[in-house]
Residue frames as a rotation matrix with the C-alpha (Angstrom) as fourth column:
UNK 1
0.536 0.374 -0.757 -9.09
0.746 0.212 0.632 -57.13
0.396 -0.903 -0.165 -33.11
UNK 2
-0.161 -0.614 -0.773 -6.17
0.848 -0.487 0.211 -54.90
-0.506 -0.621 0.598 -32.23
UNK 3
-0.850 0.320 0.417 -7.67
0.120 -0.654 0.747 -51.94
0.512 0.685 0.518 -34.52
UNK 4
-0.053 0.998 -0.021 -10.53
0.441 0.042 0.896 -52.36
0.896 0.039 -0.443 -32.61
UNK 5
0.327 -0.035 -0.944 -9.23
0.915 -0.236 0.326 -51.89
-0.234 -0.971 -0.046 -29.45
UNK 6
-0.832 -0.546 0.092 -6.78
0.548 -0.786 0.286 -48.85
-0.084 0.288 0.954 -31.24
UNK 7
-0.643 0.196 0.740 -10.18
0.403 -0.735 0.545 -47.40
0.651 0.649 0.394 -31.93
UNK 8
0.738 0.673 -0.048 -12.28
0.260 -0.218 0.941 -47.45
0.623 -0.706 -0.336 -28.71
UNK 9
0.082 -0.478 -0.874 -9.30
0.955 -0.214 0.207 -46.56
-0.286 -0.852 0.439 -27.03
UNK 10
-0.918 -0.364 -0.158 -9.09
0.369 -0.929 -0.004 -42.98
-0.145 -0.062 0.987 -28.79
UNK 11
-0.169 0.884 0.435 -12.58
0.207 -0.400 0.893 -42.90
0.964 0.241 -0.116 -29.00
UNK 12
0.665 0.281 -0.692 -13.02
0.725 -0.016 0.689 -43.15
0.182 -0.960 -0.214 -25.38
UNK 13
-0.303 -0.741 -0.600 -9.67
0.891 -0.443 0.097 -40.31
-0.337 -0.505 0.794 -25.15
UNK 14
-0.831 -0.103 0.547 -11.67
0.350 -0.861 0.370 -38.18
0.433 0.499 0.751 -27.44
UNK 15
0.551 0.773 0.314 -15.20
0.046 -0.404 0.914 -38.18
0.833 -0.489 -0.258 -25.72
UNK 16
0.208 -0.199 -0.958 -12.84
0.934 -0.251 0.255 -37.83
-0.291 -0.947 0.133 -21.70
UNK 17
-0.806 -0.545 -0.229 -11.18
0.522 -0.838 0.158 -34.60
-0.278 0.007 0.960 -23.53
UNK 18
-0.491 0.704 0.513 -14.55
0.027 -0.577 0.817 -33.49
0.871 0.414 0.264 -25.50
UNK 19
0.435 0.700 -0.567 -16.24
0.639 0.204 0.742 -34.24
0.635 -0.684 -0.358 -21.67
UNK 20
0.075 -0.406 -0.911 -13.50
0.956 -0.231 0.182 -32.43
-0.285 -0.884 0.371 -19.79
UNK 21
-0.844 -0.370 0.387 -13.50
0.513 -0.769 0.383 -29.47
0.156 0.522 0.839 -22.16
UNK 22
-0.009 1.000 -0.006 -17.60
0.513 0.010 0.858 -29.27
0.858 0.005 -0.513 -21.66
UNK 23
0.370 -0.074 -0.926 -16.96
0.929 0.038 0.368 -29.23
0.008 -0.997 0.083 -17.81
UNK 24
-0.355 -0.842 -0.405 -14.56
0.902 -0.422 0.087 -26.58
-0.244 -0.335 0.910 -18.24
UNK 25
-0.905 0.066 0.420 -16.70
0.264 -0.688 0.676 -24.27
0.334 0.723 0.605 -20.41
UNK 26
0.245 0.793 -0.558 -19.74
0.711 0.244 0.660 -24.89
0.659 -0.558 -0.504 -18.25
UNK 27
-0.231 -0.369 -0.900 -17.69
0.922 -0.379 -0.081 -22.82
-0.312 -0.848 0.428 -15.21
UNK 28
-0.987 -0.157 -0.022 -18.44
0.146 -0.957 0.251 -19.84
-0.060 0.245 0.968 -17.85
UNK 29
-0.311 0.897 -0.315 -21.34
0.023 -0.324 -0.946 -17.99
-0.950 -0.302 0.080 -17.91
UNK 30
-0.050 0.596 0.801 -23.94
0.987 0.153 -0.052 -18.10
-0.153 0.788 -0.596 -20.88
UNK 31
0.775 0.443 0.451 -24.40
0.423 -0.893 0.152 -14.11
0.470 0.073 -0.879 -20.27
UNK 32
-0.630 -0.690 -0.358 -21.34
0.771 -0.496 -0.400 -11.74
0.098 -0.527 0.844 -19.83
UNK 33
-0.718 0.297 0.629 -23.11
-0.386 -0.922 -0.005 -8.33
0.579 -0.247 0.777 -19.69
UNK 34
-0.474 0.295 -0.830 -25.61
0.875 0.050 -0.482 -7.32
-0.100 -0.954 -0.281 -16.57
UNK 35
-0.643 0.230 0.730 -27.66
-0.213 -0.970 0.118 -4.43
0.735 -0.080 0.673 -16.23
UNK 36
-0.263 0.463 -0.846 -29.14
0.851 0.525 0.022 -3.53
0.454 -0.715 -0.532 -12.81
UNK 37
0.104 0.565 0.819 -31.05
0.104 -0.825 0.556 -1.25
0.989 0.027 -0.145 -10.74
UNK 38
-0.730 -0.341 -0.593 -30.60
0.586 0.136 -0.799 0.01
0.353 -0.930 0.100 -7.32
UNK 39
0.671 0.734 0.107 -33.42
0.271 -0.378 0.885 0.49
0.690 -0.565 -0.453 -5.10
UNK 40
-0.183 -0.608 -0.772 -30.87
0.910 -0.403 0.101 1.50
-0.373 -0.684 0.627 -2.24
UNK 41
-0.890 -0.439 0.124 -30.56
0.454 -0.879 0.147 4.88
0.045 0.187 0.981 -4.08
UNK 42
0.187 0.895 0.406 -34.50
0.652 -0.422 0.630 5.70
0.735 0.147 -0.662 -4.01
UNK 43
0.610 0.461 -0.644 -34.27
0.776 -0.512 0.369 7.02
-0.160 -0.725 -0.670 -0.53
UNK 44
-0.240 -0.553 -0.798 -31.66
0.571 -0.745 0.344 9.68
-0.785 -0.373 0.494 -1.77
UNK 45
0.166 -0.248 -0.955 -33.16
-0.023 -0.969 0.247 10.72
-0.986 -0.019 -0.166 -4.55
UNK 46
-0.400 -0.758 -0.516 -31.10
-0.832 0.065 0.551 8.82
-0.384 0.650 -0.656 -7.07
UNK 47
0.696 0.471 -0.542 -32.00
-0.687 0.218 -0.693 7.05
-0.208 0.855 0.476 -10.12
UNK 48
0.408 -0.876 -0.258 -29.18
-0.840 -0.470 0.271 4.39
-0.359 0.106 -0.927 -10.73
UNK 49
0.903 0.108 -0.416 -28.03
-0.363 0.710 -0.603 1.63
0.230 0.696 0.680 -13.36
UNK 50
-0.064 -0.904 0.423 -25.34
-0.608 0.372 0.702 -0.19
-0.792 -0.212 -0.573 -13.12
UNK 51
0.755 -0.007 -0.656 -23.85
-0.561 0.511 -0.651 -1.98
0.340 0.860 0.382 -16.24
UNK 52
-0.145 -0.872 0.468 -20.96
-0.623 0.448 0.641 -5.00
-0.769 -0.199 -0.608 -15.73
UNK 53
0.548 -0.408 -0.731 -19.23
-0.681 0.290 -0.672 -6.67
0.486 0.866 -0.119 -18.70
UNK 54
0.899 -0.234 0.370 -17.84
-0.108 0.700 0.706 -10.26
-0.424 -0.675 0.604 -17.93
UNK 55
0.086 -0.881 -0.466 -13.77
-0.953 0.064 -0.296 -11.02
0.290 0.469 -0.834 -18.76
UNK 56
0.628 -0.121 -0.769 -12.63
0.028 0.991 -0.134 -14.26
0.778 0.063 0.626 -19.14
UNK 57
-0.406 -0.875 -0.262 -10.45
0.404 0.085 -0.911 -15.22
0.820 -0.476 0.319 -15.87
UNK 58
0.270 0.451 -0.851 -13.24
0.963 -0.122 0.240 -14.24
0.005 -0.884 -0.467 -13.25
UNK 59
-0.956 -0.154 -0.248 -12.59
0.206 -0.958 -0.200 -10.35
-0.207 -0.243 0.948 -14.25
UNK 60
0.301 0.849 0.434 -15.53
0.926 -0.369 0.081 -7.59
0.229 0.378 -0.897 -15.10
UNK 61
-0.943 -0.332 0.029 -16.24
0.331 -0.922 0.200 -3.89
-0.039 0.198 0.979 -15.55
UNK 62
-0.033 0.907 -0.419 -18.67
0.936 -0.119 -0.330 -2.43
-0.349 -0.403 -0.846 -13.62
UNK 63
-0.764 -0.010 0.646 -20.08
0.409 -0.781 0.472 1.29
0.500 0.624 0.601 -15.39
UNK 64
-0.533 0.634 -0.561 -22.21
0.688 -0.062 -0.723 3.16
-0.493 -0.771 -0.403 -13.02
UNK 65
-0.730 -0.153 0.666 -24.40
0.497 -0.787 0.365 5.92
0.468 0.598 0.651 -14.05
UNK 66
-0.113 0.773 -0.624 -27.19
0.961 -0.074 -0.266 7.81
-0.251 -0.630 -0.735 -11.91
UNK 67
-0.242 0.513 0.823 -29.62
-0.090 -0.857 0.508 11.15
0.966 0.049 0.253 -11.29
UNK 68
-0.719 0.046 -0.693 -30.40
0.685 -0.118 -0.719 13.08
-0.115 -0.992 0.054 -8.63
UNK 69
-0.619 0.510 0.598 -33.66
-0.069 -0.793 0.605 15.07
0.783 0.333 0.526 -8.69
UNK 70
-0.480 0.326 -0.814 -35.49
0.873 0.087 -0.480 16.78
-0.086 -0.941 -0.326 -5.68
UNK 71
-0.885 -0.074 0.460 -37.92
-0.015 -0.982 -0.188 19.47
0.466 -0.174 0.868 -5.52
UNK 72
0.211 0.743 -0.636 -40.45
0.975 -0.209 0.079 20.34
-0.074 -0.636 -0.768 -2.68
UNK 73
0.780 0.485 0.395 -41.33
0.442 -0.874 0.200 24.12
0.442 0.019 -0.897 -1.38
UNK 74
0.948 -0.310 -0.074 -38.19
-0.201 -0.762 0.615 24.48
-0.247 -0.568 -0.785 -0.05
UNK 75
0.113 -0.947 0.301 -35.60
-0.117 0.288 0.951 22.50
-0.987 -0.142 -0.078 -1.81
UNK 76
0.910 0.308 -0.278 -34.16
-0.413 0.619 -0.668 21.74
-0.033 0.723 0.691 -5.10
UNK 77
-0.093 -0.977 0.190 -31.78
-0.567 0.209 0.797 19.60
-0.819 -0.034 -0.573 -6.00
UNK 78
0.975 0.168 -0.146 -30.66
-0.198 0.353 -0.914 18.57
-0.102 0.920 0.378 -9.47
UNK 79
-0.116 -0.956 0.268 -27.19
-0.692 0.271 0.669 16.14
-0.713 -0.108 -0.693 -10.11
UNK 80
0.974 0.221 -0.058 -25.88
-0.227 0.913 -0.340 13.31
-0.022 0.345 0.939 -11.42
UNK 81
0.090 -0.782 0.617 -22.79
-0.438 0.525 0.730 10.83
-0.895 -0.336 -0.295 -10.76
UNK 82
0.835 -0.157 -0.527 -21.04
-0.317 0.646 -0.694 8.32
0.449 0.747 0.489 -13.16
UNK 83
0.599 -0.477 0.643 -18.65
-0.518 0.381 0.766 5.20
-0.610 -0.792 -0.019 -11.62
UNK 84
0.407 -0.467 -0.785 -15.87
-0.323 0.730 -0.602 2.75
0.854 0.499 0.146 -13.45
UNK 85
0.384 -0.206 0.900 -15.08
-0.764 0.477 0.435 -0.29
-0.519 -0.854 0.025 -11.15
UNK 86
0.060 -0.151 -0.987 -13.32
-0.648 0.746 -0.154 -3.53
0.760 0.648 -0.053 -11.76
UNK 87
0.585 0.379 0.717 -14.14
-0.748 0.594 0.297 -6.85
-0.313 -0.710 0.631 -10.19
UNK 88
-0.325 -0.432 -0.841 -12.21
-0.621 0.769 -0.155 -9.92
0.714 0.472 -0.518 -9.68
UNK 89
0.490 0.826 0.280 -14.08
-0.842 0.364 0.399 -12.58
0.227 -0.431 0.873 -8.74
UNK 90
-0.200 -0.774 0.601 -12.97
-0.976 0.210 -0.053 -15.37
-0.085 -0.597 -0.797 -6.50
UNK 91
-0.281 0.316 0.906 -14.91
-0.039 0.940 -0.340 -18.06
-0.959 -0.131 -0.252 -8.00
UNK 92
-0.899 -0.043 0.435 -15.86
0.437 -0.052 0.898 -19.10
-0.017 0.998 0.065 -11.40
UNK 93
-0.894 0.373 -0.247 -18.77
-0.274 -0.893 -0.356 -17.07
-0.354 -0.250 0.901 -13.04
UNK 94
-0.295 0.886 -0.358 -21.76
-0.295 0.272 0.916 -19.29
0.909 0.375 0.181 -13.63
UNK 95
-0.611 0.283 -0.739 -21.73
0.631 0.738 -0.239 -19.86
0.478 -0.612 -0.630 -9.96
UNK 96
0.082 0.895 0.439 -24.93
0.668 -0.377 0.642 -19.08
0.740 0.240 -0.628 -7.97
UNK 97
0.870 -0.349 -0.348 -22.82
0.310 -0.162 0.937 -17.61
-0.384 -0.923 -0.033 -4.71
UNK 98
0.346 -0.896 -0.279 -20.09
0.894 0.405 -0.192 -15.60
0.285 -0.182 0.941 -5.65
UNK 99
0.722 -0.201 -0.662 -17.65
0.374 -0.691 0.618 -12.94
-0.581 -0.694 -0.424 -4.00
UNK 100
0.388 -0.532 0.753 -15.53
0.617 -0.457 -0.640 -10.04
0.685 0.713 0.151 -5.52
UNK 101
0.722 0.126 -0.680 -13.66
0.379 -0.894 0.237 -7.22
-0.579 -0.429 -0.693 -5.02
UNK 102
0.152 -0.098 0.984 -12.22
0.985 -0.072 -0.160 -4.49
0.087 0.993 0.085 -6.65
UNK 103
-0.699 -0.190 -0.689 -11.11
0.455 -0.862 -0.223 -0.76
-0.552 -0.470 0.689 -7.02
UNK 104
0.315 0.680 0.662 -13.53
0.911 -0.413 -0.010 1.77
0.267 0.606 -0.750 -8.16
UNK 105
-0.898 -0.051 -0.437 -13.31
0.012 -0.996 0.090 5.95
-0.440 0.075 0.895 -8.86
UNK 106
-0.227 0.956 0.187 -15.89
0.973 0.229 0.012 8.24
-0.031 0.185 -0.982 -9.73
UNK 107
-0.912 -0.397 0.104 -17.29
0.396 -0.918 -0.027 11.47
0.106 0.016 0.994 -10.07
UNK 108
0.036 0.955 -0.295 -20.81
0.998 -0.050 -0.041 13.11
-0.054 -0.293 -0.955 -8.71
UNK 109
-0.807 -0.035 0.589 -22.34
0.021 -0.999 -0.029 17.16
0.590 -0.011 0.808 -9.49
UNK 110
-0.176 0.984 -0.030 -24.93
0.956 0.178 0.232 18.50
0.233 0.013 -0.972 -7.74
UNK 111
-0.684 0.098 0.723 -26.86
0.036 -0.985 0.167 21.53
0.728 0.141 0.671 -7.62
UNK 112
-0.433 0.621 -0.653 -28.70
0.896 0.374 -0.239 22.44
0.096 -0.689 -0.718 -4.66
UNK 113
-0.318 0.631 0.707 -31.54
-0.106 -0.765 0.635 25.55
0.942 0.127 0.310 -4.55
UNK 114
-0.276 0.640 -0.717 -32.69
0.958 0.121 -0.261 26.43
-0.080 -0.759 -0.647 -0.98
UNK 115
-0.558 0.320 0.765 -35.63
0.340 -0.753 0.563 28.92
0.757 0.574 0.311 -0.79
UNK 116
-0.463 -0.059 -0.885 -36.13
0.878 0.105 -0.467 30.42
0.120 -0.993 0.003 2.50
UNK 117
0.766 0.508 0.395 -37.93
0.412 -0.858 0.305 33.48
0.494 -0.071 -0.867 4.17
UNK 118
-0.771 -0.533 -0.347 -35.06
0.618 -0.497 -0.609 35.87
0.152 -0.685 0.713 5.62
UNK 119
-0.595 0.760 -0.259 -37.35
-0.073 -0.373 -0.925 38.23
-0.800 -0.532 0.278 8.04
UNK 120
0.377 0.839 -0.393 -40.47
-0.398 -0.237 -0.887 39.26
-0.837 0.490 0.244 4.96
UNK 121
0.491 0.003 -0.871 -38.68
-0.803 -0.388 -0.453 38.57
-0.339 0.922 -0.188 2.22
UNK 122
0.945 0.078 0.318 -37.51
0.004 0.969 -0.249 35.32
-0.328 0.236 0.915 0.07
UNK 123
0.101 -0.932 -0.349 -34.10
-0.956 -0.187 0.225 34.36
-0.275 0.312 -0.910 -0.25
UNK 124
0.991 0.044 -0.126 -32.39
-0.130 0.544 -0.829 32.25
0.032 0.838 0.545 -2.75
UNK 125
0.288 -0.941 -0.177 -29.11
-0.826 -0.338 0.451 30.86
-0.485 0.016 -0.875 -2.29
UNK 126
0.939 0.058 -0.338 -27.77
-0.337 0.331 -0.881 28.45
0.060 0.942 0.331 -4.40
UNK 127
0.324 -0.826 0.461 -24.88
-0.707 0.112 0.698 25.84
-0.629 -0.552 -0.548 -3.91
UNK 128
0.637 -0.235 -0.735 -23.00
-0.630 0.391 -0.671 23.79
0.444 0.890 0.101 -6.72
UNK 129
0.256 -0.666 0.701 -20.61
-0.742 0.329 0.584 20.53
-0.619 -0.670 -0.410 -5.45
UNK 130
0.207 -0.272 -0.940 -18.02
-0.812 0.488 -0.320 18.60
0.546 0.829 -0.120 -7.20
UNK 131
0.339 -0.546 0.766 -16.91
-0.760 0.321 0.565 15.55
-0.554 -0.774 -0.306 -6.03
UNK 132
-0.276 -0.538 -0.797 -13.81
-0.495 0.790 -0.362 12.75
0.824 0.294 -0.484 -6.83
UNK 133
0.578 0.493 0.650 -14.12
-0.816 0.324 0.479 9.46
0.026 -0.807 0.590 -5.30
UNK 134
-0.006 -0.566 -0.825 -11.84
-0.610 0.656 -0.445 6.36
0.792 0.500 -0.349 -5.34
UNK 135
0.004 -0.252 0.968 -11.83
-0.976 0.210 0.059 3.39
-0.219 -0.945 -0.245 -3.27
UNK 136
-0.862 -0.181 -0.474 -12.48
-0.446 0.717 0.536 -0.16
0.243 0.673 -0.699 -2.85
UNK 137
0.353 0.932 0.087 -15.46
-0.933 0.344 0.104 -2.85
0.067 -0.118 0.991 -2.90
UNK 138
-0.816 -0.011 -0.578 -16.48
-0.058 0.996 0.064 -6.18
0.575 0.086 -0.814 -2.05
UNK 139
-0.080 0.983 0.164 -19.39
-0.851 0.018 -0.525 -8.28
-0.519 -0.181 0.835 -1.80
UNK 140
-0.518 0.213 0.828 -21.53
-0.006 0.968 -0.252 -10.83
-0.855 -0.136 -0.500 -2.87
UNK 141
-0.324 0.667 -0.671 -23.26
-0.938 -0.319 0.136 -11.88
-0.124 0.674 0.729 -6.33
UNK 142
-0.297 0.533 0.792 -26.16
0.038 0.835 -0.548 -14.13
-0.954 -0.132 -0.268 -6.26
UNK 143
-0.599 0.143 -0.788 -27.02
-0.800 -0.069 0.596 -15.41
0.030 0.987 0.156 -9.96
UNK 144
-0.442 0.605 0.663 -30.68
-0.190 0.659 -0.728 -17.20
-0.877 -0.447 -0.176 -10.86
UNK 145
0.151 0.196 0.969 -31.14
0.544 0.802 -0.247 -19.31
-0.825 0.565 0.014 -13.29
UNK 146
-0.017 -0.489 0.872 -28.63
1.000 -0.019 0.008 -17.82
0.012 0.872 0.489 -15.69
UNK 147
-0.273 -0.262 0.926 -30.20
0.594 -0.803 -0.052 -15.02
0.757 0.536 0.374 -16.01
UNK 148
0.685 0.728 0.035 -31.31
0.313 -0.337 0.888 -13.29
0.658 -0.597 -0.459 -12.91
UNK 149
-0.355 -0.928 -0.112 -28.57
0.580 -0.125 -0.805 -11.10
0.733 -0.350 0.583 -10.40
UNK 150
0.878 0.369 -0.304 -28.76
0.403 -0.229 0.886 -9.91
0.258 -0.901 -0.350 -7.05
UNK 151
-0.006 -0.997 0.073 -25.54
0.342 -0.071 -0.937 -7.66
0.940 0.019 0.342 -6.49
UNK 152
0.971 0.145 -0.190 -24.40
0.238 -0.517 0.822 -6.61
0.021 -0.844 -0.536 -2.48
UNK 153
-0.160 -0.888 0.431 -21.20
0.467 -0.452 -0.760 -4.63
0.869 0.080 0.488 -2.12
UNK 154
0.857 0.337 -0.390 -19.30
0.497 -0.340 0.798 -3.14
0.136 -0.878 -0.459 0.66
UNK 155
-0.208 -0.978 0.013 -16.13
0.978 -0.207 0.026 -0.75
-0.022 0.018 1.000 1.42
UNK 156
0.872 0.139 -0.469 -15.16
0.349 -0.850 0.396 2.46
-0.344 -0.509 -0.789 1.14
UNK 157
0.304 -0.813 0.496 -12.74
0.869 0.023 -0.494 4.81
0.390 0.582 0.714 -0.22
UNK 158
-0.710 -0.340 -0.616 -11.36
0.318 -0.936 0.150 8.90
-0.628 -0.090 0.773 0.13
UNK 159
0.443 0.668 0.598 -13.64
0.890 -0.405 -0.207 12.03
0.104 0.624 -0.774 -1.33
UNK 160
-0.615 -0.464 -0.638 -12.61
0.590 -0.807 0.018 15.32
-0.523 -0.365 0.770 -2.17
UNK 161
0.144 0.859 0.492 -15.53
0.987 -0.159 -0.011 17.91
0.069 0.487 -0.871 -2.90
UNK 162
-0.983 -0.179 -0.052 -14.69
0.154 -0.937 0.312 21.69
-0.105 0.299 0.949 -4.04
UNK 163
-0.329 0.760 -0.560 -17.82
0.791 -0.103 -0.603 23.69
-0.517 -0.641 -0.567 -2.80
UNK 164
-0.889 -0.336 0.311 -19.15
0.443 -0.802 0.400 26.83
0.116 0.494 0.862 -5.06
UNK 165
0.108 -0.792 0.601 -19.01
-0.384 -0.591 -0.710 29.31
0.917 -0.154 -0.368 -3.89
UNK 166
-0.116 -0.131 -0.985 -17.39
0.637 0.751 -0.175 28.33
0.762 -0.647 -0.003 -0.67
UNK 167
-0.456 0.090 0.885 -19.08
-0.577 -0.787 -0.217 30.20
0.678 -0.610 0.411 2.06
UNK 168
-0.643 0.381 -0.664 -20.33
0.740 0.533 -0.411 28.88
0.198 -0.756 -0.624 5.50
UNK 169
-0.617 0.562 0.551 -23.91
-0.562 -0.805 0.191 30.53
0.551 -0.192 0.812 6.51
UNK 170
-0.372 0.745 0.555 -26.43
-0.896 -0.132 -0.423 29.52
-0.241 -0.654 0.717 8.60
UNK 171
0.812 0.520 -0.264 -28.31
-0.554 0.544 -0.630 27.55
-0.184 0.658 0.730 5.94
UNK 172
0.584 -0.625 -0.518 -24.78
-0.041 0.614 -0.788 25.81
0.811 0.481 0.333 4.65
UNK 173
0.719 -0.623 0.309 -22.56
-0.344 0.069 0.937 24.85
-0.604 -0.779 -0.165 8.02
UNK 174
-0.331 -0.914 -0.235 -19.57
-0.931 0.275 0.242 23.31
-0.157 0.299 -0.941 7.57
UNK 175
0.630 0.351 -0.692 -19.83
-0.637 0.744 -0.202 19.58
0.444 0.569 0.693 6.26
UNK 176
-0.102 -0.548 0.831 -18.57
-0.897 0.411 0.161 17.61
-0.430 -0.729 -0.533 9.22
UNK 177
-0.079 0.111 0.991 -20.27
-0.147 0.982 -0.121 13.91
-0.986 -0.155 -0.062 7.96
UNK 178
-0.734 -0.656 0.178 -20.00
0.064 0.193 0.979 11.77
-0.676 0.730 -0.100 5.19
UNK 179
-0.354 0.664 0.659 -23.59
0.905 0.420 0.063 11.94
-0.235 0.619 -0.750 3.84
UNK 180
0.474 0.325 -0.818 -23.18
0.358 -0.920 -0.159 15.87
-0.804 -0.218 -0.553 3.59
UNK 181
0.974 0.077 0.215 -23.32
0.222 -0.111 -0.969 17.21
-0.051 0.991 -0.125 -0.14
UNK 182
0.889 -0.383 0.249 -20.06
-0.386 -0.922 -0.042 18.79
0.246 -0.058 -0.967 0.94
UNK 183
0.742 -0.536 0.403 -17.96
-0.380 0.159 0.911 16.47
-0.552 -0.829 -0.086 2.79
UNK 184
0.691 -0.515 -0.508 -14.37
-0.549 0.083 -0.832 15.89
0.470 0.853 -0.225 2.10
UNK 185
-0.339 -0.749 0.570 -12.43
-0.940 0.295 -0.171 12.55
-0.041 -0.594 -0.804 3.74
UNK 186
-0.966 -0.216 -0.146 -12.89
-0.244 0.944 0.223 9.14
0.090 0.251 -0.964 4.18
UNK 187
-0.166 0.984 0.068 -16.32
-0.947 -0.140 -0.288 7.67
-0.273 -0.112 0.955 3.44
UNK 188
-0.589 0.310 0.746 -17.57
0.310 0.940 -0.146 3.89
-0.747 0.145 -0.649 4.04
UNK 189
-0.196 0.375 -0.906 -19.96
-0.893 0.314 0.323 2.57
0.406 0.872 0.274 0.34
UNK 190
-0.650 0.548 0.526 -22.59
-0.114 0.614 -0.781 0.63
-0.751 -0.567 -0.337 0.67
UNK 191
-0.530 0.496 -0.687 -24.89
-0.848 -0.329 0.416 -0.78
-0.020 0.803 0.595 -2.62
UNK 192
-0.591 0.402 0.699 -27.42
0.249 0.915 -0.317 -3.41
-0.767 -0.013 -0.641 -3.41
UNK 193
-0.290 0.397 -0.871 -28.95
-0.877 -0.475 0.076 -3.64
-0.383 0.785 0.486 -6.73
UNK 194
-0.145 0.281 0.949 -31.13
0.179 0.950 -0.255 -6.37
-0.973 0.132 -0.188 -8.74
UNK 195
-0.180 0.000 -0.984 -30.94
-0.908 -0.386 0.166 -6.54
-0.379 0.923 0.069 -12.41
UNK 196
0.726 0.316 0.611 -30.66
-0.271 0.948 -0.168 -9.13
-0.632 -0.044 0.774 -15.27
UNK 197
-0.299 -0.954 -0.015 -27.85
-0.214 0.052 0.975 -10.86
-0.930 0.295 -0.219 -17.25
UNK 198
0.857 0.487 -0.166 -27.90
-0.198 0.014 -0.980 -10.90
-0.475 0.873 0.109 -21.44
């Protein structure tokens, strides 16, 4: 009789620990890696993926990568950017509602062709921009059924863009605002992308 009880009593301590371990592993996600797409970037232009690797402890590592291609009768433009971000998330990651933030840097080229009539005759001038970026994010990720992601992000960081050649004409003013190929100071970030998790 007292064996018996000795044994449903550690049976019953091994299925509360084999139940509370379950629970606990449940809070992780089935799928650490992400890959999404941002429609936000269509209207500039830009192609852009986003990759994010889960860490254990509510971290990740977000890997941006994008293109920039424009050409009409008077413009080209030909680039491309690449981001590294890290997220810490404020809730465990299998939930469908959660919030992050994080610092992120970057780097973005572009080439820009404008092709213009000066009195009779076509001109060609040609304008080349680095830019560094660093700031921070935060936002929301919605996650459906496991595998489905909805990412929104907000914030803002510093830019510094080195202009070639650096001349001010007509065609190229000075770069007063932040959505000018040129500009160099503080600039709000803004992203929304939908992707899936694997």
């Amino acid at each position: 009789m007292v064996t018996m009880k000795k044994t449903l009593l550690i049976t019953s301590l091994l299925a509360f620990i084999f139940v509370g371990l379950k629970a606990q592993d449940n809070e992780e996600s089935a799928f650490k890696n992400s890959l999404r797409i941002s429609p936000f970037h269509f209207f500039n232009s830009t192609f852009l993926l986003q990759y994010e690797h889960e860490f254990p402890r509510n971290q990740s590592l977000v890997v941006s990568g994008g293109v920039r291609l424009k050409q009409d009768t008077y413009e080209e433009k030909l680039g491309w950017q690449a981001e590294l971000g890290y997220r810490v998330y404020f809730r465990p990651m299998k939930k469908v509602v959660n919030f992050f933030c994080g610092p992120y840097a970057g780097y973005s080229y572009l080439q820009v062709n404008d092709v213009y009539a000066s009195g009779s005759e076509p001109y060609d001038e040609t304008q080349k921009f680095n830019a560094i970026n660093a700031g921070v994010l935060g936002g929301l990720r919605f996650t459906f059924a496991e595998r489905f992601c909805m990412d929104i992000s907000f914030g803002g960081g510093m830019q510094y863009t080195k202009r070639s050649p650096d001349i001010q004409t007509q065609e190229w003013p000075e770069n007063d605002f932040f959505y000018d190929p040129g500009y160099t100071g503080i600039i709000p970030k803004a992203n929304f992308s939908l992707g899936i998790k694997f």
